[in-house]
matplotlib code that plots the C-alpha trace (Angstrom):
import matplotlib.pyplot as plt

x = [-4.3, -1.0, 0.5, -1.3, -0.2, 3.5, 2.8, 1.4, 4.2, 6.7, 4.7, 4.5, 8.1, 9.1, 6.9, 8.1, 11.5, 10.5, 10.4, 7.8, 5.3, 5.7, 4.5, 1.2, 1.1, 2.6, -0.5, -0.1, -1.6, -4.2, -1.6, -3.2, -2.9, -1.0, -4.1, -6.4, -4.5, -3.9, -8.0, -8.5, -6.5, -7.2, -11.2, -10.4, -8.3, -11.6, -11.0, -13.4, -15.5, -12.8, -12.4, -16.2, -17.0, -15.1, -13.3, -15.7, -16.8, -14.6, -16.4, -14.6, -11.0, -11.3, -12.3, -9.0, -7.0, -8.9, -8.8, -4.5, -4.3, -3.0, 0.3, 1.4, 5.2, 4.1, 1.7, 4.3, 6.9, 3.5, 3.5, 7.5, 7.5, 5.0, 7.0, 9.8, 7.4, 6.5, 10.4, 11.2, 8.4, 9.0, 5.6, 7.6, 9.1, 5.5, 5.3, 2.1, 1.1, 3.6, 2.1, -1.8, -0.7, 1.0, -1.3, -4.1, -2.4, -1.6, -4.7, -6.2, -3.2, -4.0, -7.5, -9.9, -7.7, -6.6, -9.9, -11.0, -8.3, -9.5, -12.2, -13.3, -16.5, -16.7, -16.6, -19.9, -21.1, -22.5, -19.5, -18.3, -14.3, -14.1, -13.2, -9.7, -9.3, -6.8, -7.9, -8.9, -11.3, -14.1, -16.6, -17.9, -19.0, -22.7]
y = [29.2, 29.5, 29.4, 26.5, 24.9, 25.3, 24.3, 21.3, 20.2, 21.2, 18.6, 15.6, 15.9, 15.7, 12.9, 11.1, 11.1, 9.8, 6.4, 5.5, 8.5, 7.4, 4.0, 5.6, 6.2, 3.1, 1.9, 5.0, 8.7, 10.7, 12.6, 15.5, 15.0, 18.2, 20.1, 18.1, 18.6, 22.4, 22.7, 20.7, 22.4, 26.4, 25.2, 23.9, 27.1, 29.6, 29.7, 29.1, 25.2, 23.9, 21.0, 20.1, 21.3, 19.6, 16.4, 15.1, 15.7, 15.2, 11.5, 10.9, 12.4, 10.7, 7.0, 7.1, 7.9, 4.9, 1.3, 1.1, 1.0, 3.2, 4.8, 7.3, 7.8, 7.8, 11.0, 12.3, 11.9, 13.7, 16.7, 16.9, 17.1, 19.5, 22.1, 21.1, 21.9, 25.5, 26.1, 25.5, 27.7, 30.1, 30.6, 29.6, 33.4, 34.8, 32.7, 33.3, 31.8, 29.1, 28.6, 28.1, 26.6, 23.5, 23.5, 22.8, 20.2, 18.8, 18.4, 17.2, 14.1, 13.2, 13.6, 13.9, 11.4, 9.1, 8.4, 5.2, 3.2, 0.0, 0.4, 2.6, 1.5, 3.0, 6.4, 8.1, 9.7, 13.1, 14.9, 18.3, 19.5, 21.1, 25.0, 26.2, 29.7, 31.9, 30.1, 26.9, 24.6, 27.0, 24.4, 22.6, 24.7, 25.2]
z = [-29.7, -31.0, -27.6, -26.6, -29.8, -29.0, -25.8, -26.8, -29.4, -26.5, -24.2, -26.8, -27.8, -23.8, -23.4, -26.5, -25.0, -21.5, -22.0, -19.0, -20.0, -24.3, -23.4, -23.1, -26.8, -28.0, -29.5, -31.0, -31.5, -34.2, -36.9, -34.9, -31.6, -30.2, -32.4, -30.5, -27.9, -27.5, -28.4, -25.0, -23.2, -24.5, -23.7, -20.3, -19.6, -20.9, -24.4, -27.2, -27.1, -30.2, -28.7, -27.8, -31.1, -33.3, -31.2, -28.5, -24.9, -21.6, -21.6, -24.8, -23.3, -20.5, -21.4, -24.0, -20.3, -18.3, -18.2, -17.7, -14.0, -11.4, -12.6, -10.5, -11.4, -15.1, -14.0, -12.2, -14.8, -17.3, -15.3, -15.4, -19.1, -18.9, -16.4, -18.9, -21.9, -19.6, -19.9, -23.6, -25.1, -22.2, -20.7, -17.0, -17.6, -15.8, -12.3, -12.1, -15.5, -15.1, -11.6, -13.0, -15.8, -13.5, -11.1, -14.3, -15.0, -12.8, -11.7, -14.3, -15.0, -11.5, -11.1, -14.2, -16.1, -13.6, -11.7, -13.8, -13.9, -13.7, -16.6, -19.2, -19.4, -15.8, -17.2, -16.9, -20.3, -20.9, -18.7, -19.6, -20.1, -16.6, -16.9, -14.8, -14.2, -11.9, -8.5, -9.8, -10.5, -12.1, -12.4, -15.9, -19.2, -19.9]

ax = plt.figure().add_subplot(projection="3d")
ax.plot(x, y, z, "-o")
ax.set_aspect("equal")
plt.show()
């Protein structure tokens, strides 16, 4: 968790300094966001169910990401702060980490949260935080 947590912070201070990708949080953010955040992500990469738990389900995660429109540069300019995010807390030192780690989210920014962008209320509820593993998509938790 720790790791995810520096990973996390690395990734919201990278994005707070893009100015295309911080528009997303101009409405603003939760005080703990990268927690949130690094419990998302360590239960999508097969770690413990913190974030379903405590936070919500991938419904919930999803429907904050919908409803904005297509924005492709902004993902793309997302998933270059986070190989930026990979270098400054040095998990890009492994390539093969830094490699599943990228490809997760990359994924994800332009898949999972990208798929309703014309309405949140088109996001379908009960849907689980899908599970990524060495060779991908793993499926969705039990």
């Amino acid at each position: 968790m720790d790791g995810m947590r520096r990973l996390a912070g690395a990734w919201h201070d990278q994005v707070m300094a893009d100015e295309e990708v911080a528009h997303a949080f101009s409405h603003g953010f939760k005080p703990d966001h990268t927690e949130r955040l690094a419990a998302y992500w360590a239960e999508a990469l097969g770690g413990p169910a913190a974030y379903s738990d405590s936070y919500g389900d991938e419904t919930s995660v999803v429907k904050i990401h919908s409803g904005n429109g297509e924005h492709e540069e902004m993902d793309r300019r997302a998933i270059a702060c986070f190989d930026q995010a990979l270098a400054d807390t040095g998990l890009d030192k492994n390539g093969a980490l830094r490699q599943v780690l990228h490809d997760y989210f990359a994924w994800a920014t332009t898949t999972t949260m990208a798929r309703y962008h014309k309405s949140a209320e088109d996001v379908p509820s009960g849907l689980r935080i899908p599970r990524w593993g060495w060779d991908g998509i793993q499926g969705l938790r039990d």
